[in-house]
C-alpha positions, -999 to +999 in steps of 0.1 A: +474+320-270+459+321-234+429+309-243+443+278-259+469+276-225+435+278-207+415+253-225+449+225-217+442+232-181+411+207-190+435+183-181+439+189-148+402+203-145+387+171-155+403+151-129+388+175-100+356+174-117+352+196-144+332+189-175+339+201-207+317+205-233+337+221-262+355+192-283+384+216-295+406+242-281+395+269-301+357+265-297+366+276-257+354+305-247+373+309-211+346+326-182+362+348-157+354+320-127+352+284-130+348+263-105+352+229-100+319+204-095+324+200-049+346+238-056+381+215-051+397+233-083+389+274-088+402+288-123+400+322-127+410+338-159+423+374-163+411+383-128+423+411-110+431+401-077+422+421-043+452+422-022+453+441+015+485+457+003+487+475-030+507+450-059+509+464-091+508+432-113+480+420-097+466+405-128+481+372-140+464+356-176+452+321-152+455+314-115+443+275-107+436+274-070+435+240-057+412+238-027+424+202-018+461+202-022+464+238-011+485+251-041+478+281-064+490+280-094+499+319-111+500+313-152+512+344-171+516+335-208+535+358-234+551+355-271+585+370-276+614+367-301+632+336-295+665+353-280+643+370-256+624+338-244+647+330-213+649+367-201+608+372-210+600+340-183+627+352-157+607+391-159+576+373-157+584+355-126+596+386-108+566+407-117+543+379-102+567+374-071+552+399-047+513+387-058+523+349-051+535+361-015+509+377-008+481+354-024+506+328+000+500+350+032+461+359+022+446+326+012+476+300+030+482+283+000+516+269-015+520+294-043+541+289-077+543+313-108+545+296-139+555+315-168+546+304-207+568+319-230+568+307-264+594+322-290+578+337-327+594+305-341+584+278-315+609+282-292+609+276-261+633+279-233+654+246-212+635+256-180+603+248-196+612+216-209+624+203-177+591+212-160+570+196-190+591+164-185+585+164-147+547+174-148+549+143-171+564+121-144+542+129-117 
């Protein structure tokens, strides 16, 4: 599942610069660094990040670090019964709450978890779809 969540950030990769070579989702093989042709966009995937203080969950699935826009994206992706879908994306934004400060403090980025939660059926929560619909806007 991350990889597939990885391969959709193509999207957004190719408009900084990025070229692709694999035609479908599954032929992607994510590295643990890519970087964007003129380094705007960063994508590290499954990276351990160094901190100066000590953070626990250190280790989102995809951080997007835009270089040009000064944002940092922190993806954390997860599959869970479809009552726990709502309750799954609020834990995963508190686990990744301290990281995004500090990764905010360390790097002086505008920093935003996003959490992927997709329910063993499909589901997927209201909070989501509202986000999906704005990302479609802008």
């Amino acid at each position: 599942m991350v990889e597939f969540v990885h391969s959709n950030t193509s999207t957004y990769s190719r408009k900084q610069g990025y070229n692709w070579t694999k035609k479908h989702w599954y032929e992607n093989v994510p590295k643990s660094v890519e970087t964007s042709q003129g380094g705007k966009v960063t994508i590290l995937w499954n990276q351990q990040v160094q901190t100066d203080r000590t953070i626990t969950n250190n280790k989102p699935d995809i951080i997007i670090r835009d270089n040009e826009k000064g944002t940092c994206m922190l993806i954390d992706v997860a599959i869970s019964g479809d009552r726990n879908v709502i309750k799954k994306e609020a834990e995963k934004i508190l686990k990744h709450k301290d990281l995004a400060i500090e990764i905010q403090r360390m790097w002086n980025v505008k920093t935003k978890v996003i959490p992927v939660i997709i329910g063993a059926t499909g589901t997927i929560s209201v909070i989501q779809k509202i986000r999906e619909q704005h990302t479609r806007k802008t």
